[in-house]
C-alpha positions in Angstrom: 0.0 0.0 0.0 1.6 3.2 -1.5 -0.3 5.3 0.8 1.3 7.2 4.2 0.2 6.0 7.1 1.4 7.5 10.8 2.4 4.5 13.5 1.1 5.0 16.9 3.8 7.0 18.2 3.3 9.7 15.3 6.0 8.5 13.2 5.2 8.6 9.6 5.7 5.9 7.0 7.1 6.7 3.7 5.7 4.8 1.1 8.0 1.9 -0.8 9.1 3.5 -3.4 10.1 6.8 -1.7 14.0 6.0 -1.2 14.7 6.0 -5.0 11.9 8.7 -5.6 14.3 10.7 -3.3 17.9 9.7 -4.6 16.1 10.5 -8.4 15.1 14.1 -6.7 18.4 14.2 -5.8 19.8 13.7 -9.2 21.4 10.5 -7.8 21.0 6.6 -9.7 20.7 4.9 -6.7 21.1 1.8 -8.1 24.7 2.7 -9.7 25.9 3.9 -6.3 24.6 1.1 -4.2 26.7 -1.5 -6.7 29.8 1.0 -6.4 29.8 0.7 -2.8 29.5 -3.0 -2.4 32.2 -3.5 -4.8 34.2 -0.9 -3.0 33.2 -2.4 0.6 34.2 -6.1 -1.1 37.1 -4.9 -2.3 38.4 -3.4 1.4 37.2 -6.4 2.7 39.5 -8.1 0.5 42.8 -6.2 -0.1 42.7 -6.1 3.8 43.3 -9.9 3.7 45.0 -10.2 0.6 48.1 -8.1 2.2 47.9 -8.9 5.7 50.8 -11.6 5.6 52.3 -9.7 2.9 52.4 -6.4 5.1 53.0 -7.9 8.9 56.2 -9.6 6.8 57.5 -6.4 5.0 56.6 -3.6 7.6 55.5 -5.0 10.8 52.5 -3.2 9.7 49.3 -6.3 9.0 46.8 -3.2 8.1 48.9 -1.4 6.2 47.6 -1.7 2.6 44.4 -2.0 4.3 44.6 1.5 5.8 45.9 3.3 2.6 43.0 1.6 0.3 40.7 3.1 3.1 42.0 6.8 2.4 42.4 6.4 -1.3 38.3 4.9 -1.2 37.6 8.0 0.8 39.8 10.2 -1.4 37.9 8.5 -4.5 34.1 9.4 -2.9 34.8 12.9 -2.3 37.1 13.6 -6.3 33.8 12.1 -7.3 31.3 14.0 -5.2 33.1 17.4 -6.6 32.9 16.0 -10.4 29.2 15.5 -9.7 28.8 18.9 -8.8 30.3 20.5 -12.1 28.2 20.8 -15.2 28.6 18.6 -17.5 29.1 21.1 -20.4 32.2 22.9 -18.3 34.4 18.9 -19.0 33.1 19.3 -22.0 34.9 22.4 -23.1 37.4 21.2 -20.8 38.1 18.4 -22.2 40.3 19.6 -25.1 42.5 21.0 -22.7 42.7 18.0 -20.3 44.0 15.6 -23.1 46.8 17.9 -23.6 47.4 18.2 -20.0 47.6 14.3 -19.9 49.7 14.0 -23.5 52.4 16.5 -21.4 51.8 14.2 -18.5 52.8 11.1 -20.6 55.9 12.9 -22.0 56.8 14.1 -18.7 56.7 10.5 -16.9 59.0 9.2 -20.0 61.5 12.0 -18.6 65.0 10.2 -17.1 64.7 11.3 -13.5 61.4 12.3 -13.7 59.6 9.7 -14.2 59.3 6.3 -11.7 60.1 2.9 -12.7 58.8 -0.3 -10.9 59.0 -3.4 -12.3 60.4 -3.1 -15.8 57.5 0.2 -17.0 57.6 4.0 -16.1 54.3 4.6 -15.3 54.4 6.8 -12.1 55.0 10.5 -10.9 55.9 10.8 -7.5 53.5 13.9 -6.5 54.0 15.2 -2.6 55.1 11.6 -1.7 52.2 10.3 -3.2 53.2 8.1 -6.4 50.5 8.6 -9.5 50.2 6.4 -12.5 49.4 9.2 -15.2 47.8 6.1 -17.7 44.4 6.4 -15.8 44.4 9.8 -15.5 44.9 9.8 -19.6 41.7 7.7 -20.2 39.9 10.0 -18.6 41.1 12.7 -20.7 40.6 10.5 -24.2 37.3 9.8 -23.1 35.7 13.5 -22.4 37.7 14.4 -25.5 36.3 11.8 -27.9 32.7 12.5 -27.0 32.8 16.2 -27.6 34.0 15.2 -30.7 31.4 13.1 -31.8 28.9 15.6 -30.8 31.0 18.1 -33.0 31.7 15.9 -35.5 29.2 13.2 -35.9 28.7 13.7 -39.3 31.8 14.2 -40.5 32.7 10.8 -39.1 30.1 8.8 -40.2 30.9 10.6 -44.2 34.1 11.2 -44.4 37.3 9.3 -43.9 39.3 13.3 -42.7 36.1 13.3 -40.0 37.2 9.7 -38.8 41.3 10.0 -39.1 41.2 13.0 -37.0 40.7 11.7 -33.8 42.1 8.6 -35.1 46.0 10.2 -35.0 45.2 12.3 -31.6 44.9 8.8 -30.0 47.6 7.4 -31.8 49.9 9.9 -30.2 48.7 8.7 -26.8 48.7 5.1 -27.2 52.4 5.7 -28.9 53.2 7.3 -25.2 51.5 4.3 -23.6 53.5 1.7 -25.8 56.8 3.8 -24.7 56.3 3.4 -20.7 55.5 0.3 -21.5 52.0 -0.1 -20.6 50.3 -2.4 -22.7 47.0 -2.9 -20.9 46.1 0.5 -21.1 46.5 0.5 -24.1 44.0 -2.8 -24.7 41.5 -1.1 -22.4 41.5 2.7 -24.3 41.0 0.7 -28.0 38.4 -1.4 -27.0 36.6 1.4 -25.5 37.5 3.7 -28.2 35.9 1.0 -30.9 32.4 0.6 -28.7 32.4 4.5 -28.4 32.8 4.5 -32.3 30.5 1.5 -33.0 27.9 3.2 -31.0 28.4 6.4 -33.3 27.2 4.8 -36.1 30.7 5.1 -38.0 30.4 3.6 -41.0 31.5 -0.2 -41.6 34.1 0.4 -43.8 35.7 2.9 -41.0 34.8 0.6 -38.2 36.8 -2.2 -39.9 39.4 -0.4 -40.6 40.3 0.9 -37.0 39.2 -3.1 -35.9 42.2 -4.3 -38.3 44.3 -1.8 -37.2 44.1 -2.1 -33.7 44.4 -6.1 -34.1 47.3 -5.5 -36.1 48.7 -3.6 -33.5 48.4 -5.8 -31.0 50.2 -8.7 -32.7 52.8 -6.2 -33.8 53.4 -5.0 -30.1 53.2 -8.6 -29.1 55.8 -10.0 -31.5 58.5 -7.8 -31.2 58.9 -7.9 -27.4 60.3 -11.3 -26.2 58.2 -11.0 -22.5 54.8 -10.7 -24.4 55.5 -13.5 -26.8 56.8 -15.5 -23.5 52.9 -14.7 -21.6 51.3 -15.6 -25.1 52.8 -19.3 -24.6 52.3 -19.7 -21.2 48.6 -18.5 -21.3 48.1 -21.8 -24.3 50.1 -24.3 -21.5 50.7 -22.2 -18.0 51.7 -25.9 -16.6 54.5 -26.9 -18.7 56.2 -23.2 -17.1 54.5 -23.7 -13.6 57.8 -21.9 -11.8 58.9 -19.4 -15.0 56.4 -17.9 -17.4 53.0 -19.3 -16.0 53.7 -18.8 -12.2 51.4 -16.0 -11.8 48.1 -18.1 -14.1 49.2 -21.2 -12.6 49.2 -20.3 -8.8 45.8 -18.0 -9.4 43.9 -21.5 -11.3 44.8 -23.3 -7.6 43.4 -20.1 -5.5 40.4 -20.7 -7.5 40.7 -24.5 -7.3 40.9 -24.5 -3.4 37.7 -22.3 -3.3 35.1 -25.0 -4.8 32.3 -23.7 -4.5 31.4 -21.5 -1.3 35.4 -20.8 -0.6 37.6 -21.3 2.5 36.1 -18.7 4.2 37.7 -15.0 4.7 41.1 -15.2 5.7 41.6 -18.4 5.4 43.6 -18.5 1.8 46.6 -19.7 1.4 47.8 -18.6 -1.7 48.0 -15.1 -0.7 50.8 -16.9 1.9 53.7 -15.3 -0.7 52.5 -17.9 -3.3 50.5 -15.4 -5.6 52.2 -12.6 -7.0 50.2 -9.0 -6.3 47.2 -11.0 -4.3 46.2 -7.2 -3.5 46.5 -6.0 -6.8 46.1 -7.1 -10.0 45.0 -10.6 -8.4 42.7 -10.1 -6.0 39.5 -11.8 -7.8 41.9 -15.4 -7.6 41.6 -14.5 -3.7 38.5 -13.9 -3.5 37.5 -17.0 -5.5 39.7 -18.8 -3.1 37.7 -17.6 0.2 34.6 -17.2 -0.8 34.6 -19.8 -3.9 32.3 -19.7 -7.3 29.2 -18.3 -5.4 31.3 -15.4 -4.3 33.4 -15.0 -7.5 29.7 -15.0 -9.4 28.6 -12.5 -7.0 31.2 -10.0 -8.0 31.0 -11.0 -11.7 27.0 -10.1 -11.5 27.6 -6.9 -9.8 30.1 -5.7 -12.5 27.2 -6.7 -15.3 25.2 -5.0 -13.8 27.3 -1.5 -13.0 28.0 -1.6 -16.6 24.3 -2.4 -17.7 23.3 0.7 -15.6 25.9 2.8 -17.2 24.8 1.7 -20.9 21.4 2.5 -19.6 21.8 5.8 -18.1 23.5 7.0 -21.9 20.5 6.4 -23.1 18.5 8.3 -21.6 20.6 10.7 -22.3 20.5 10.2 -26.0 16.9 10.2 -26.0 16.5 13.6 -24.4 19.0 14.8 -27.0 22.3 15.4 -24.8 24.7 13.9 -26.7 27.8 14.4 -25.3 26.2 13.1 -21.9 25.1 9.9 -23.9 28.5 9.2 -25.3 30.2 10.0 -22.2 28.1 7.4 -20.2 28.6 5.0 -22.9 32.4 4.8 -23.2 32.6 5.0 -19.3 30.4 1.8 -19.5 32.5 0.2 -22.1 35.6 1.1 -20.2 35.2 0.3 -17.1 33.1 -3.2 -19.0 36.3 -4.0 -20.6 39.1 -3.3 -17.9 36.7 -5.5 -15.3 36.5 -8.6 -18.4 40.4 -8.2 -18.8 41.1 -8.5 -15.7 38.4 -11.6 -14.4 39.9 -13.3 -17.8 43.3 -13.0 -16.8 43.1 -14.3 -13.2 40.9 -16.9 -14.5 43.0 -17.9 -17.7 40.6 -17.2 -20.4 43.3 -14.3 -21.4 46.9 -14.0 -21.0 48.4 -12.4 -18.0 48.3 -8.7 -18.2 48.9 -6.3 -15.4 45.1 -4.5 -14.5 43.7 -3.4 -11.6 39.9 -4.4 -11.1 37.7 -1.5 -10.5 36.9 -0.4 -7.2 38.3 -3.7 -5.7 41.9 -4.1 -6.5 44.2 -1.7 -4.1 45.9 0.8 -6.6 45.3 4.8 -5.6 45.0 6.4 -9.4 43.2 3.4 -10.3 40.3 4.2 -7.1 40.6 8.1 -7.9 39.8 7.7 -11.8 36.9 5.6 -10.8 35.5 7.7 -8.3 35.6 10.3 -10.9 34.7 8.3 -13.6 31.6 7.0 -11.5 31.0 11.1 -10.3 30.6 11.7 -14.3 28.1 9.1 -14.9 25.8 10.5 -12.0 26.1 13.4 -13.4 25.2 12.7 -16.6 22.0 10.7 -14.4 21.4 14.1 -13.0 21.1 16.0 -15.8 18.9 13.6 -17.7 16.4 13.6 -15.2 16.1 17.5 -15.0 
């Protein structure tokens, strides 16, 4: 019964559907944010027992990744409570500018002495004693770029192949920069979403084939001519017959996921996190949780990322049909980005892709990688916002 009733005590009753008619007043999907939440609260949950050994080993500190995730999540929700507060048509104008910013950014981090180098890549800027990996900050900047383009440009590049090339070499020059670091995910992650984004444009099917052939050829060029990527390739097809070289990382991940059956060890209780798996707070922390909470938990966080992506595709368009099209196409390739990093990542610890270094969203521990998606999720509720006005 819809209608408000008061209790005994004078208390009044809202009626069901009052929560969300409030959050919508607000300008606020609730859906979208309760999903970002649990991941984030999942992903807490998580990197605090994914690092504990790890931590009490290497600093004496059992909480310490813990504690940092807990600022960066909190640094995350307010970058993306300010975003949400700015008009969408100010990042739009903006965002010329910001991919700039981030191409000078990219140059900069390639600088000897400037930039920081862990593990074999120069991805990071050291900024106040706070390291920053300028990639995410990039695919941001591509993103709110491209879809003030489209809206500029639509039909120019649906028509014509100068429309279509023109955004074509401005990404070139940033996935050049990418390559250079190296950082070969991101680079995955911005041309997949940049071929949804275009696909959704309605770019013709010559055009869309072309830029599909390209970026596979890409790939296989990128892959072939460095020895480390060719050596990945081989153990993803066997990962056993390189158990302690090459396939380490897959092989140890398959026997978190393994131990977990199906409802897991329970939370803590993993042992490949033990110094066995590489990163268990990082780039594989879905192979701990499918060890502790097993295939009913891994398929719970696999649902919740269908449907934060579903609800993105969604909210673009509505945006589409009330006209706003850089709004639409914004939601869309934060969707598809966000869609794609999640599948690469879930494929990789899972071996249905070869091991490639991504964070997940909103669960992995990584500070840029929480800060672009708070802002990333702070754009999409905008665009909410605005579509409901």
């Amino acid at each position: 019964m819809n209608a408000t009733r008061a209790s005994r005590n004078g208390f009044v009753a809202q009626p069901t559907g009052s929560v969300f008619a409030h959050a919508r007043a607000k300008g606020v999907d609730l859906v979208l944010a309760l999903v970002v939440a649990t991941l984030a609260m999942i992903g807490l949950v998580m990197v605090l027992s994914a690092a504990m050994t790890l931590d009490a080993s290497r600093v004496g500190d059992p909480y310490f990744h813990g504690k940092r995730h807990l600022v960066w999540l909190g640094i995350a929700g307010v970058s993306g409570l300010i975003v949400w507060r700015v008009p969408l048509a100010v990042w739009r104008r903006a965002g010329p500018y910001l991919l700039i910013a981030a191409i000078g950014l990219l140059v900069l981090v390639l600088i000897p002495g400037v930039g920081r180098r862990v593990n074999g890549s120069t991805r990071w800027l050291g900024v106040g004693g706070v390291t920053l990996q300028v990639s995410e900050f990039a695919k941001v900047a591509v993103l709110l770029y491209l879809s003030g383009y489209l809206v500029r440009h639509r039909d120019r590049v649906q028509t014509e192949w100068a429309g279509f090339l023109h955004p074509m070499l401005v990404l070139g020059v940033v996935v050049f920069l990418l390559i250079s670091e190296p950082d070969f995910g991101s680079v995955v992650v911005l041309m997949g979403t940049v071929l949804g984004l275009f696909f959704l444009a309605g770019v013709a099917v010559t055009r869309f084939l072309t830029l599909v052939v390209g970026s596979l050829f890409l790939g296989v060029l990128m892959v072939w001519v460095q020895p480390y990527r060719l050596a990945r390739i081989r153990a993803y097809q066997d990962p056993w017959a390189n158990q302690y070289d090459s396939g380490y990382q897959l092989t140890q991940s398959l026997i978190a996921f393994g131990r977990g059956e199906w409802w897991g060890l329970g939370l803590g209780n993993g042992v490949q996190k033990l110094l066995y798996l590489p990163e268990p707070h990082t780039d594989f922390v879905f192979a701990v949780i499918g060890e502790e909470t097993g295939l009913i938990g891994s398929l719970v966080v696999l649902g919740l990322f269908v449907v934060l992506v579903c609800r993105g595709l969604w909210i673009g368009r509505q945006a589409e049909a009330g006209g706003q099209g850089f709004n639409a196409y914004l939601a869309y390739s934060i969707a598809l980005l966000l869609g794609i990093q999640s599948l690469i990542n879930l494929g990789v610890c899972t071996g249905l892709l070869p091991t490639k270094g991504l964070t997940l969203p909103f669960v992995s521990y990584g500070g840029s990688s929480l800060l672009v998606c708070g802002v990333l999720i702070g754009l999409l509720q905008r665009v909410y916002l605005e579509s409901n006005r």
